[in-house]
Z-matrix of the N, CA and C atoms (Angstrom, degrees):
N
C 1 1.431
C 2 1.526 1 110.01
N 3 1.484 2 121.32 1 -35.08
C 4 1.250 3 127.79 2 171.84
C 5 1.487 4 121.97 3 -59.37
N 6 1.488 5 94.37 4 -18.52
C 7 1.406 6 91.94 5 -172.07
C 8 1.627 7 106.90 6 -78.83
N 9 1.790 8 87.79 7 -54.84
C 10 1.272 9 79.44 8 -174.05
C 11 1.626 10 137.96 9 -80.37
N 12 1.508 11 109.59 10 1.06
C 13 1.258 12 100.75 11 134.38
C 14 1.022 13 135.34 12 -32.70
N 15 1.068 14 118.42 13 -96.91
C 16 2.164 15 144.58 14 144.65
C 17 2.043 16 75.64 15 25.07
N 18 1.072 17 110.65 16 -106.74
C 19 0.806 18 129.99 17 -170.19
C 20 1.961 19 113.78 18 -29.91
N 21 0.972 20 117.46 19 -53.11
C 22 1.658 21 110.68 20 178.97
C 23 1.516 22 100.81 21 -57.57
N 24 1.518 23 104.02 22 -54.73
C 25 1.657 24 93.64 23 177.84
C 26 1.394 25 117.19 24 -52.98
N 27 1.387 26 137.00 25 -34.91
C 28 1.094 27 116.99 26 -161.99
C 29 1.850 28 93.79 27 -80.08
N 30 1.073 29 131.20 28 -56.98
C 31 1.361 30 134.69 29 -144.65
C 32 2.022 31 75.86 30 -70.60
N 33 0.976 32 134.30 31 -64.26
C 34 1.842 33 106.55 32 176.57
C 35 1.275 34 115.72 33 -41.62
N 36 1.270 35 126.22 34 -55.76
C 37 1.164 36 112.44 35 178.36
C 38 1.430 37 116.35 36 -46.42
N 39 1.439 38 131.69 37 -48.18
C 40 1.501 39 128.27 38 174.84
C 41 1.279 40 123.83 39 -36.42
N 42 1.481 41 101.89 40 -68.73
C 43 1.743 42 142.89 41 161.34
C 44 1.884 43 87.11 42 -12.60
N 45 1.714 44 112.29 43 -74.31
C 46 1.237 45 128.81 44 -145.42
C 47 1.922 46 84.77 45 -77.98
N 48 0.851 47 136.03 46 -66.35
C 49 1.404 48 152.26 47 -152.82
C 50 1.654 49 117.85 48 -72.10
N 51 1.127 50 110.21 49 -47.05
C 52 1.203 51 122.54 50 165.93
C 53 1.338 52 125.68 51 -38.97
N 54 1.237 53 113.96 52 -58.99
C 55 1.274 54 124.47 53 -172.51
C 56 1.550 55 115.37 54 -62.57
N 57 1.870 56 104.12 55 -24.97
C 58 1.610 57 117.11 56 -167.91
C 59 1.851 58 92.73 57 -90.46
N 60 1.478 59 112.00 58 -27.25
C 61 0.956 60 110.77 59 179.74
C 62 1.706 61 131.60 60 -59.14
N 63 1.209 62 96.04 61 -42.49
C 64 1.686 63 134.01 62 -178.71
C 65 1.539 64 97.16 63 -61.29
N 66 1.808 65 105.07 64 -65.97
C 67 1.545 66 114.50 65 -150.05
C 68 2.240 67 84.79 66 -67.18
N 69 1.576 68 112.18 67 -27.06
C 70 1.306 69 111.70 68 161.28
C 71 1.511 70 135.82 69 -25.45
N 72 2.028 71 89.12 70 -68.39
C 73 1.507 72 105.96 71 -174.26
C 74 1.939 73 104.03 72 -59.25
N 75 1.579 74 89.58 73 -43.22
C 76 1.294 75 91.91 74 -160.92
C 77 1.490 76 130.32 75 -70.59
N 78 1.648 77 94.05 76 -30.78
C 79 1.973 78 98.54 77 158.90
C 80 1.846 79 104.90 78 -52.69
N 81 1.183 80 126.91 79 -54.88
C 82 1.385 81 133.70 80 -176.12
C 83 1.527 82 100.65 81 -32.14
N 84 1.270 83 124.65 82 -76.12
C 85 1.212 84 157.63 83 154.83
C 86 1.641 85 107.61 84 -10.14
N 87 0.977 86 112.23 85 -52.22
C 88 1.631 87 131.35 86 172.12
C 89 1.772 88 108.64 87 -68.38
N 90 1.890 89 102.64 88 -70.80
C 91 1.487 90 88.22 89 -179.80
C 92 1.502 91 124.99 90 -64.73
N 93 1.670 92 119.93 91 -10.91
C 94 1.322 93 128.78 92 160.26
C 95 2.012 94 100.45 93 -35.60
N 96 1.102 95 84.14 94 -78.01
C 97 1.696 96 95.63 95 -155.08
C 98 1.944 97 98.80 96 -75.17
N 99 0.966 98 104.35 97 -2.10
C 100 2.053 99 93.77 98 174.65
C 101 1.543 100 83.50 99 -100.09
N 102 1.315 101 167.25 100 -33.28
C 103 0.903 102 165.30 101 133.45
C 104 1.732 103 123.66 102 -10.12
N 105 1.461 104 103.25 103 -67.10
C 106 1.933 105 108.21 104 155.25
C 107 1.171 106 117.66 105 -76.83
N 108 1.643 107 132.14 106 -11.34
C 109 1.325 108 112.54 107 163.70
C 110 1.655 109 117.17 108 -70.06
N 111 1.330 110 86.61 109 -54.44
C 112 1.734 111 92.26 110 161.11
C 113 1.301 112 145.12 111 -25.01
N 114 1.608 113 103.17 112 -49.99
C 115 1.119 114 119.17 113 156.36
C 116 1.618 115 106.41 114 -64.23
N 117 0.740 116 139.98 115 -32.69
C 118 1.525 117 123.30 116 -168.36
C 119 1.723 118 119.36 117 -108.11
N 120 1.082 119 104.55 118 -21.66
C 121 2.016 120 120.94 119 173.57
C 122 1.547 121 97.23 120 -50.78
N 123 1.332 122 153.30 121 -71.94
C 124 1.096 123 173.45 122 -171.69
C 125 1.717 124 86.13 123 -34.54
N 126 0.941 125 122.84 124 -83.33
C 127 1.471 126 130.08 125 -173.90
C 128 1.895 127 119.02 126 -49.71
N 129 1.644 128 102.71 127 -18.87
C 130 1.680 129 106.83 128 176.44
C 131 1.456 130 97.11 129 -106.21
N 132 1.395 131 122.21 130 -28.09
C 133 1.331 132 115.93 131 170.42
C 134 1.262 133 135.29 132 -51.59
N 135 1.767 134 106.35 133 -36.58
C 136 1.302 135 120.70 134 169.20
C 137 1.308 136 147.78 135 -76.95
N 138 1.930 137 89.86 136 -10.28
C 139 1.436 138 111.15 137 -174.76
C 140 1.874 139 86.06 138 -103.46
N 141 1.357 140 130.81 139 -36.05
C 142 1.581 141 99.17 140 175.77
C 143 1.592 142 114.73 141 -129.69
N 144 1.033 143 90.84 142 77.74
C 145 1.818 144 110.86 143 164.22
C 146 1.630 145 106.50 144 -55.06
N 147 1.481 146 103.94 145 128.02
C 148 1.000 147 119.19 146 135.00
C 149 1.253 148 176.37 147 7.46
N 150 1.370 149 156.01 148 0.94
C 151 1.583 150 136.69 149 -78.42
C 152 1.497 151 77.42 150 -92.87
N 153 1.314 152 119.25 151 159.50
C 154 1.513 153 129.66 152 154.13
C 155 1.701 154 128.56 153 -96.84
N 156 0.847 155 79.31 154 155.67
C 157 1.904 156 90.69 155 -172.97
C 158 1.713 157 111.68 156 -71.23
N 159 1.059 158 95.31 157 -36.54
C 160 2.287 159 117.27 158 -178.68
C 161 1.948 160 91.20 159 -88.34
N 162 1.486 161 111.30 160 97.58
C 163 1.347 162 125.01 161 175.42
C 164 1.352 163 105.55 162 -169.78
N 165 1.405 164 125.02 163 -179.93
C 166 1.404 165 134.42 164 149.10
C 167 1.189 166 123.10 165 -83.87
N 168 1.453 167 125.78 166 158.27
C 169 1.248 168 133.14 167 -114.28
C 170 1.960 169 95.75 168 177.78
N 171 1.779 170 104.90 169 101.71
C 172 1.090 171 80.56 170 178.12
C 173 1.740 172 119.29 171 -109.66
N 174 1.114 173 172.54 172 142.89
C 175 1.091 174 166.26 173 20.98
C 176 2.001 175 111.09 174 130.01
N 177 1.039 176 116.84 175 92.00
C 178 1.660 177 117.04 176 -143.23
C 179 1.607 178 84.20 177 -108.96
N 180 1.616 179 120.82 178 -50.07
C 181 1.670 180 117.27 179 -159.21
C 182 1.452 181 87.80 180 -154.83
N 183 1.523 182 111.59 181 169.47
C 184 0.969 183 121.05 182 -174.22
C 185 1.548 184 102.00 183 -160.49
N 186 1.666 185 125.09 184 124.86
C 187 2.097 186 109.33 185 -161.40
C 188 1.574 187 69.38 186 -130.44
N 189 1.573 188 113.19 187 158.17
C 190 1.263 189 115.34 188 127.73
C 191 1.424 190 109.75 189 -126.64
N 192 1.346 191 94.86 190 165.01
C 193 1.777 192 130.26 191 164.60
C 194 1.315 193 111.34 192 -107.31
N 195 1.831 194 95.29 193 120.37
C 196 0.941 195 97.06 194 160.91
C 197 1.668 196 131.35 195 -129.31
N 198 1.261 197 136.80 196 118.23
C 199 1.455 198 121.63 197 -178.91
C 200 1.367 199 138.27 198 -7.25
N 201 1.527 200 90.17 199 -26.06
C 202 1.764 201 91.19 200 -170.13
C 203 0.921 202 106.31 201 -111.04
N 204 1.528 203 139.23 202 -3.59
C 205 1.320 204 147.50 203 171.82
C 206 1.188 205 116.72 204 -97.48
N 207 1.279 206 128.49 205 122.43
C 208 1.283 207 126.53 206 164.45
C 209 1.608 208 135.34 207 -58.69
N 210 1.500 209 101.16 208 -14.90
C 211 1.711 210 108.11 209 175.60
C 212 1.287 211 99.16 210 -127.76
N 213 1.343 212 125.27 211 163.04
C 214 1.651 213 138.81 212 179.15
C 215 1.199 214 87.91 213 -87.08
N 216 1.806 215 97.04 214 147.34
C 217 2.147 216 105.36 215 155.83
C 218 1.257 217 92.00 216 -112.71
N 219 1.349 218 99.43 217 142.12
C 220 1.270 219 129.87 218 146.26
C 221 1.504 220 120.35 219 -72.52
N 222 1.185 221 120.63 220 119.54
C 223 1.569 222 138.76 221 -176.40
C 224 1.352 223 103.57 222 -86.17
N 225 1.761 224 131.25 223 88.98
C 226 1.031 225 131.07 224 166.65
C 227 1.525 226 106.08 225 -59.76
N 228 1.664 227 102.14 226 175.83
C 229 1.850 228 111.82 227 179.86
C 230 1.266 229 139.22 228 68.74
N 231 1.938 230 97.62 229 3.27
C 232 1.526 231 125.92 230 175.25
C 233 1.176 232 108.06 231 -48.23
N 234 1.555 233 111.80 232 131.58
C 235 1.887 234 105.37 233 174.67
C 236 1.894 235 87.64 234 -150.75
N 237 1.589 236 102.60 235 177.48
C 238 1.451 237 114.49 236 150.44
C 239 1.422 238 85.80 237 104.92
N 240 2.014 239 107.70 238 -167.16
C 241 1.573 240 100.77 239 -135.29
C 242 1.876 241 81.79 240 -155.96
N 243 1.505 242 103.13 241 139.60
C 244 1.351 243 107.86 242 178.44
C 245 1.693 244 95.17 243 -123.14
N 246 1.293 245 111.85 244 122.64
C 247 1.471 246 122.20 245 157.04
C 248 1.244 247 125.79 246 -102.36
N 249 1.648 248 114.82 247 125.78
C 250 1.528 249 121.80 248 -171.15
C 251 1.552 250 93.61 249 -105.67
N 252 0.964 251 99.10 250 134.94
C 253 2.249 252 97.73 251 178.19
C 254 1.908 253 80.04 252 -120.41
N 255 1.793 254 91.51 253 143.42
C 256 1.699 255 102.45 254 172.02
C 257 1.610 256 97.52 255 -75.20
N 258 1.121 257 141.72 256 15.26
C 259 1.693 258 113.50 257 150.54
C 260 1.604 259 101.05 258 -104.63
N 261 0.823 260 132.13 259 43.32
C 262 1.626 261 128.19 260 136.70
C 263 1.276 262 117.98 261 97.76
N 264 1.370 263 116.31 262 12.95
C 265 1.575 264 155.31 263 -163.07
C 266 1.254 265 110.15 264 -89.51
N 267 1.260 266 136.03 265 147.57
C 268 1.807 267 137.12 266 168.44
C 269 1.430 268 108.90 267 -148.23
N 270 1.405 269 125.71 268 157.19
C 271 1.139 270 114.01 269 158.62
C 272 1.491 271 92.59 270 -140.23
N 273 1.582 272 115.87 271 140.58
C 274 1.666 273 112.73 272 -177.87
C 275 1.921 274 100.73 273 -127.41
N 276 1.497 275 89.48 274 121.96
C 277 1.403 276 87.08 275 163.48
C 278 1.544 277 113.48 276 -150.02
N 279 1.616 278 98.50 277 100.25
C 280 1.514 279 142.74 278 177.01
C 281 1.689 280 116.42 279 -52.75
N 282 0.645 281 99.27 280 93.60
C 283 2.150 282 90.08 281 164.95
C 284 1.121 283 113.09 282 -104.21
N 285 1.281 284 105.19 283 159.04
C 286 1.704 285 116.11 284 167.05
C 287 1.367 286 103.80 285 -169.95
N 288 1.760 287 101.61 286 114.41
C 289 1.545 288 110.53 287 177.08
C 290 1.299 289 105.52 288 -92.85
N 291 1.485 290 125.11 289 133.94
C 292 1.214 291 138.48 290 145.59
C 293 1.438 292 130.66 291 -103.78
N 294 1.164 293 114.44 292 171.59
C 295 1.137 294 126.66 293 -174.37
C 296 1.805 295 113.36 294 -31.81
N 297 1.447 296 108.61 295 -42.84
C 298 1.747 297 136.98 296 -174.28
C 299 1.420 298 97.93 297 -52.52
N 300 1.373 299 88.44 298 -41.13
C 301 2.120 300 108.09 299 -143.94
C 302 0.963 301 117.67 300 130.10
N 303 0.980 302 116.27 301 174.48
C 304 1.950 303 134.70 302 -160.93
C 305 1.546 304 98.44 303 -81.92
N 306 1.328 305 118.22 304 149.34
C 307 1.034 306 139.76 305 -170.93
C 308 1.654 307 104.91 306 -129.23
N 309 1.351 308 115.79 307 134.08
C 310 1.853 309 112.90 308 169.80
C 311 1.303 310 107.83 309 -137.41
N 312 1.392 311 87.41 310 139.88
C 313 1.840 312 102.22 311 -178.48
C 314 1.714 313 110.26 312 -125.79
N 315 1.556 314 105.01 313 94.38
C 316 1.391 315 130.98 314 -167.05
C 317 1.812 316 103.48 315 -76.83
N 318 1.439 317 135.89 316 127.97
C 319 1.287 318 132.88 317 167.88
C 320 1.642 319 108.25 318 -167.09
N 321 1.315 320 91.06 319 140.20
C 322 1.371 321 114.66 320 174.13
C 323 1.496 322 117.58 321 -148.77
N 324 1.505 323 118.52 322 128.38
C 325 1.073 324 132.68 323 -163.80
C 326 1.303 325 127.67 324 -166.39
N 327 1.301 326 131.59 325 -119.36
C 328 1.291 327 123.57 326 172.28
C 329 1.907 328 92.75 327 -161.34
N 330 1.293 329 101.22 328 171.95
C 331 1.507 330 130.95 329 -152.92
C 332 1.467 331 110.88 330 -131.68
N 333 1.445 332 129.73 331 121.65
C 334 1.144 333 131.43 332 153.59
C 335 1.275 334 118.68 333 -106.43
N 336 1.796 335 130.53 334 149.93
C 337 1.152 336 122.01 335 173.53
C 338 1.315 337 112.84 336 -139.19
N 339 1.239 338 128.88 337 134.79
C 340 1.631 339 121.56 338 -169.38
C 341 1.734 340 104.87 339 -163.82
N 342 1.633 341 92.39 340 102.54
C 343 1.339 342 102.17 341 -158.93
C 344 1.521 343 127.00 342 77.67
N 345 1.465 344 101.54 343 -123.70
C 346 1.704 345 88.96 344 170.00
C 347 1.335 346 107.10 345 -119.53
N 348 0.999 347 132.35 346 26.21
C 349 1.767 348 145.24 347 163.42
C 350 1.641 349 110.61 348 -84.60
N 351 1.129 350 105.70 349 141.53
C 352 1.542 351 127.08 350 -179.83
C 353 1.298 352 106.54 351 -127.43
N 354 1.477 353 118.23 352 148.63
C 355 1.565 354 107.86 353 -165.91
C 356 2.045 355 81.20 354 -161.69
N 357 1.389 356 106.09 355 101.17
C 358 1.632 357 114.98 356 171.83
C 359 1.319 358 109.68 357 -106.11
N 360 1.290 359 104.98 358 136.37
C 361 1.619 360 128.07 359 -176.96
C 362 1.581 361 115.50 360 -120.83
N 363 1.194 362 130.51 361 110.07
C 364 1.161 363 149.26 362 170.32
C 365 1.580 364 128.93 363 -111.12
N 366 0.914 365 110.29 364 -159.60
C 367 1.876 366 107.06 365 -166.51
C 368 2.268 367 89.19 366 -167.20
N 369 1.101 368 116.54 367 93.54
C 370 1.137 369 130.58 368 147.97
C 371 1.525 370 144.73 369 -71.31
N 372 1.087 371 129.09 370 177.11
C 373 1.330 372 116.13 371 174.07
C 374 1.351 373 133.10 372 -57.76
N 375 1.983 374 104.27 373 -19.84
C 376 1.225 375 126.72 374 -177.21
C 377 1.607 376 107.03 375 -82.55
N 378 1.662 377 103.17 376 -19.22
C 379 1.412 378 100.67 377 -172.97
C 380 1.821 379 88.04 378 123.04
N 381 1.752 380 93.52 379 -164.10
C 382 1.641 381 123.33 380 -163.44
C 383 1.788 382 87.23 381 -77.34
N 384 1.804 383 101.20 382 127.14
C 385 1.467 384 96.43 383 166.27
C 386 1.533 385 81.16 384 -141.92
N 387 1.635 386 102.17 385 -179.76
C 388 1.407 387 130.10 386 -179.48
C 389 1.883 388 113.25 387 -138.23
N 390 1.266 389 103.90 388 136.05
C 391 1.069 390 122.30 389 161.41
C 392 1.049 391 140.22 390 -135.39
N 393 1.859 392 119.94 391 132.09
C 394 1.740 393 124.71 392 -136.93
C 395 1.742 394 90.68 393 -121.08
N 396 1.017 395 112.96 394 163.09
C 397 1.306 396 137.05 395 -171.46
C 398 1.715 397 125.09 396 174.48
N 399 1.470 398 98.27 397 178.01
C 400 1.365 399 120.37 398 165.77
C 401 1.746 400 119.73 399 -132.01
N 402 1.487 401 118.24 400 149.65
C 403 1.151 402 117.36 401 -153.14
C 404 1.465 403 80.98 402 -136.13
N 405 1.982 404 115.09 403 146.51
C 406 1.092 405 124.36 404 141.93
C 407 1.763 406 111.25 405 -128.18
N 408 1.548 407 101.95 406 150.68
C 409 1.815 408 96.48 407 -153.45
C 410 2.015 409 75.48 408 -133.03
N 411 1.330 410 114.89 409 131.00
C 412 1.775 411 123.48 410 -178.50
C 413 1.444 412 89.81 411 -112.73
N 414 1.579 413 124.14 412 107.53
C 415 1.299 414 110.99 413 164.72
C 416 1.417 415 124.56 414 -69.14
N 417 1.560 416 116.69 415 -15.01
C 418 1.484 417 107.27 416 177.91
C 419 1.692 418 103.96 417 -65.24
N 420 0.750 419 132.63 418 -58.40
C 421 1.653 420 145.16 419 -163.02
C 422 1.545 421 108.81 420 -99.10
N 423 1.258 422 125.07 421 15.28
C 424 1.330 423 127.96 422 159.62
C 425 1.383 424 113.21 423 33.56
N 426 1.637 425 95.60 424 59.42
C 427 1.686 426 100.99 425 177.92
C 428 1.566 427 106.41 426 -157.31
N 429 1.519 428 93.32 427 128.69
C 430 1.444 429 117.93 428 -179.70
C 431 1.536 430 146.25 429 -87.31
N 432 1.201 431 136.61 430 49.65
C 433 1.633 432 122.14 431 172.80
C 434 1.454 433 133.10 432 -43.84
N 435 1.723 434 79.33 433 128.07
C 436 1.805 435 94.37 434 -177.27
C 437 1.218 436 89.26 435 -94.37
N 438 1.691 437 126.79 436 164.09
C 439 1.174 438 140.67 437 161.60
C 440 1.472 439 106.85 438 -144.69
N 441 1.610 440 119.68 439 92.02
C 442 1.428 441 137.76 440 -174.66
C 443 1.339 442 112.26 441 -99.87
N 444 1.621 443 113.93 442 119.34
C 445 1.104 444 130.13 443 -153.61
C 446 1.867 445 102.17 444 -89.03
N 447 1.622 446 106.71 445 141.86
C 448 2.009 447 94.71 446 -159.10
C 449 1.733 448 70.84 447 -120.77
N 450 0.939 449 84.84 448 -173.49
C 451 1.584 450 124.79 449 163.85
C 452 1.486 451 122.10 450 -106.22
N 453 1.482 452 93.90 451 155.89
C 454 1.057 453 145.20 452 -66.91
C 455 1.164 454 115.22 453 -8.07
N 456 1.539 455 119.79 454 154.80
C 457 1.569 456 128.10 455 -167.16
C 458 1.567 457 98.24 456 -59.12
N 459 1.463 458 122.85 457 138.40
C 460 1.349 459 138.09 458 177.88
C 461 1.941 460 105.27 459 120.95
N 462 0.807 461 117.00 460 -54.34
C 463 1.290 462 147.49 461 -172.61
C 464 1.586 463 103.06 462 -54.09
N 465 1.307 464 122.80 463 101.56
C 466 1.985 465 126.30 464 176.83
C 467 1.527 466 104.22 465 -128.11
N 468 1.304 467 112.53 466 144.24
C 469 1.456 468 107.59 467 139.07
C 470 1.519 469 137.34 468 -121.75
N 471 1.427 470 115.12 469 114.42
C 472 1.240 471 136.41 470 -166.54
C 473 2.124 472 102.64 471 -67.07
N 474 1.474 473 95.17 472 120.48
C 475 0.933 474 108.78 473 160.82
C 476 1.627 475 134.99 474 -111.16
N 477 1.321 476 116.49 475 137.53
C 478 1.264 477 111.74 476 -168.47
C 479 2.048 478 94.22 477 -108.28
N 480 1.439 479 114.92 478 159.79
C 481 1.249 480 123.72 479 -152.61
C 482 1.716 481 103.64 480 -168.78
N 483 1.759 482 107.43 481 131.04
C 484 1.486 483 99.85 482 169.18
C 485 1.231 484 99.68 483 -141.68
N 486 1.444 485 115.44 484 146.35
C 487 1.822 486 116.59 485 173.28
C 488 1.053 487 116.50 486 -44.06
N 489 1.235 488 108.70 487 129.90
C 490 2.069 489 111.24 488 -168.77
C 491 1.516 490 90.60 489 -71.23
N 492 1.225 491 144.68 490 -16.12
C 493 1.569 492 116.56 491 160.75
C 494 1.274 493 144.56 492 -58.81
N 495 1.484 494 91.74 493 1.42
C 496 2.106 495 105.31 494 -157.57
C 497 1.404 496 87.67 495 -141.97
N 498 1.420 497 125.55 496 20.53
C 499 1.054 498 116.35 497 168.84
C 500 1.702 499 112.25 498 -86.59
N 501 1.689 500 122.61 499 142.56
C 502 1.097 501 118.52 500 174.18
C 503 1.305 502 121.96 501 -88.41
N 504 1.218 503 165.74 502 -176.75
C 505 1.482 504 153.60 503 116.00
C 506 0.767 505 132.43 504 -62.83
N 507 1.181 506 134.64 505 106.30
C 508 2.016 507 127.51 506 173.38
C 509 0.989 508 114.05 507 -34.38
N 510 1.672 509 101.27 508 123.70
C 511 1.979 510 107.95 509 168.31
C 512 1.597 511 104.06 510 -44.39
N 513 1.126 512 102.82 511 136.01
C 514 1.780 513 103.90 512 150.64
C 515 0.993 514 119.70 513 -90.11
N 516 0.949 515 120.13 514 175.37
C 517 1.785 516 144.31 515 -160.48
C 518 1.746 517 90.66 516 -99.36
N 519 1.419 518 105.58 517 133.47
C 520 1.328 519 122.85 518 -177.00
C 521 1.792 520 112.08 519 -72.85
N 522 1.380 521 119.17 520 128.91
C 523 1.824 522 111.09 521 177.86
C 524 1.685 523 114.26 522 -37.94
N 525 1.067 524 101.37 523 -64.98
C 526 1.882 525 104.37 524 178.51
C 527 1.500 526 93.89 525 -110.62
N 528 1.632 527 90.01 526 164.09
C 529 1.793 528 118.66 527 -177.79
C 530 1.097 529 102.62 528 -77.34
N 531 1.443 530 122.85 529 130.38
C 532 1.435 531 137.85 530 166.57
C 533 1.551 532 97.52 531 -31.06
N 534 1.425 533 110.83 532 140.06
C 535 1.203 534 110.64 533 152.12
C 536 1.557 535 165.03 534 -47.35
N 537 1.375 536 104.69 535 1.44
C 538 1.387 537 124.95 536 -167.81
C 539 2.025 538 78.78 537 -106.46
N 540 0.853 539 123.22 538 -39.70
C 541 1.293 540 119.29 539 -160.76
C 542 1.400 541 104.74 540 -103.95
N 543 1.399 542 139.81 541 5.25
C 544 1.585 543 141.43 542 127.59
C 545 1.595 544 115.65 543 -73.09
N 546 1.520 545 139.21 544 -9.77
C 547 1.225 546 132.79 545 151.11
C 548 1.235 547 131.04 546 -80.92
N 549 1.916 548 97.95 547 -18.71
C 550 1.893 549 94.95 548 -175.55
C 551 1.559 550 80.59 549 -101.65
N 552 1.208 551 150.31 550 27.46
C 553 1.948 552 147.33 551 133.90
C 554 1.402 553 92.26 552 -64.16
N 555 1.473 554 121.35 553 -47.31
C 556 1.466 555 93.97 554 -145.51
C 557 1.765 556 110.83 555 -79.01
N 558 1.574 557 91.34 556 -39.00
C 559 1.436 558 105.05 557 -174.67
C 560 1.538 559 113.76 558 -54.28
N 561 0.960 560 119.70 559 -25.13
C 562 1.666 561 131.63 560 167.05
C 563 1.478 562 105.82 561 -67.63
N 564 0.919 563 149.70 562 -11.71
C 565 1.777 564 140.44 563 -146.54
C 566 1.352 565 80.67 564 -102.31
N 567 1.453 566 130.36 565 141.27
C 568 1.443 567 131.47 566 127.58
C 569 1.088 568 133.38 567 -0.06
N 570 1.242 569 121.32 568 134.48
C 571 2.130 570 100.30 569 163.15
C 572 1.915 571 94.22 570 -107.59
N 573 0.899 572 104.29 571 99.00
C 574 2.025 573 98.60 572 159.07
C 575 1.509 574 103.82 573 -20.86
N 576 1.917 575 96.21 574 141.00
C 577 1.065 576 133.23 575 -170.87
C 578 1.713 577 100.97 576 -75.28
């Protein structure tokens, strides 16, 4: 009778144990390999980063719409640099030279985002204002549209934006004219009578 006691207990105990045993081996088994992945993630991580959305951002075009116009202008002479920080932070400083002179549009404030709406809150000379929008952000090409909603209702201006890291510089214009194009000057000139 002892025995076979002996015996029911043990095969419950298995029954009961086993399974803690297993789910045992098998966590082991687990931190084995989260352990060599570990070791090795660091090294694929570094070769394909990301771009992030929380960077600077510099200022490419600038259109508005307006209700009463039938075509958008484009605001030539757009310059300057929008920084999004991931705690919810911005600082915007906008130029646009015209014909008059340069124009600057100084702001710092904070940022909401929910979905594809943007909603910036600042404090101006006028005091506490708000500004509502929609945002699209292309991580291949690290470039952003704002779409800031004006007044009267209908009325936005669409901004275009690229991470000041991937930004290129415009060729400049060379000091003197290539040479093929200072000989076809000359060959054109008159010869005196």
């Amino acid at each position: 009778m002892l025995l076979v006691a002996t015996r029911h207990y043990f095969q419950d105990w298995f029954i009961w144990q086993f399974p803690l045993m297993h789910s045992s081996l098998l966590m082991r088994s687990f931190l084995v390999f989260g352990f060599l992945l570990s070791i090795s993630l660091p090294q694929v991580a570094a070769a394909q980063t990301t771009p992030t959305f929380y960077t600077t951002y510099q200022y490419t075009a600038y259109t508005v719409f307006d209700t009463t116009s039938p075509d958008s202008t484009v605001v030539r002479g757009v310059g300057g640099s929008l920084l999004l920080r991931a705690d919810g932070t911005y600082e915007k400083h906008l130029s646009i030279v015209a014909p008059s002179g340069p124009y600057y549009f100084n702001q710092a404030g904070t940022f909401t985002l929910t979905g594809d709406s943007i909603r910036f809150a600042f404090t101006d000379l006028k005091g506490s204002d708000v500004q509502r929008g929609t945002f699209r952000f292309d991580p291949a090409s690290q470039r952003l549209t704002l779409t800031i909603l004006g007044y009267p209702t209908g009325n936005k201006g669409v901004y275009e934006l690229v991470a000041a890291d991937t930004v290129v510089p415009a060729p400049t214009a060379p000091a003197t004219a290539p040479k093929a194009f200072r000989q076809k000057q000359k060959s054109k000139r008159r010869q005196p009578h």
